[in-house]
N, C-alpha and C positions, 0 to 999 in steps of 0.2 A: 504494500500500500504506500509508502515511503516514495519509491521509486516514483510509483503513477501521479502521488501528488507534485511533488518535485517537476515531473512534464508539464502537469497543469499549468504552475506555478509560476514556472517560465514562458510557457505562449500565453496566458490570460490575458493579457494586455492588449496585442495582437489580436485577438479572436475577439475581444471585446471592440475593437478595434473594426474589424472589419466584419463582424455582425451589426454592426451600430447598437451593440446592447452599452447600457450604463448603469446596471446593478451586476455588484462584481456574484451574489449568490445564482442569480439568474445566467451569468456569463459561464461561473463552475458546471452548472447544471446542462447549458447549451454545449458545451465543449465533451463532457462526460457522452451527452446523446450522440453530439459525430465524433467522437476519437475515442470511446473509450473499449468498444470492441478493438481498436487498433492496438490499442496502449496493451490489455488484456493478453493479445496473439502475440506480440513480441516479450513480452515479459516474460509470460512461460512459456514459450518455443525456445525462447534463444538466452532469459538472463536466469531466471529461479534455478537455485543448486538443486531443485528435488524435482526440476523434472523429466529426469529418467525414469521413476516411477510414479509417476502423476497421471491419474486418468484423464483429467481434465488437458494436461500439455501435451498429452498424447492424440487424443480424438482433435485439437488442435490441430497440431503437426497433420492429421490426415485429413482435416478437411477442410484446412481454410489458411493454408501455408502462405502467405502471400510471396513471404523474401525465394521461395524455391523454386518459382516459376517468373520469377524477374526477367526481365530481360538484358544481356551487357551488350 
């Protein structure tokens, strides 16, 4: 949870920014709706130590991997 607020933390400004929102609660909330599946899929695919055995970063990784089908 640490990590994901720490993202928030850092684009709120921006997102509030170019939502035109001006309640910072309201702005947490709009950001969580579009990024927080994002924030979620990288955390446990690629940063949490447990998930090698995590059901959750597992059915991740199989179904909604974004970084593995990237394009270079």
């Amino acid at each position: 949870m640490k990590t994901q607020m720490e993202v928030i933390h850092k684009h709120l400004d921006e997102h509030k920014y170019l939502r035109n929102i001006g309640d910072k609660e309201e702005a947490v909330s709009s950001f969580i709706h579009d990024y927080g599946w994002l924030i979620r899929e990288l955390y446990c695919t690629r940063i949490c130590e447990k998930r090698s055995g995590c059901d959750i970063a597992m059915e991740l990784s199989k179904s909604g991997d974004l970084l593995s089908n990237r394009k270079k």
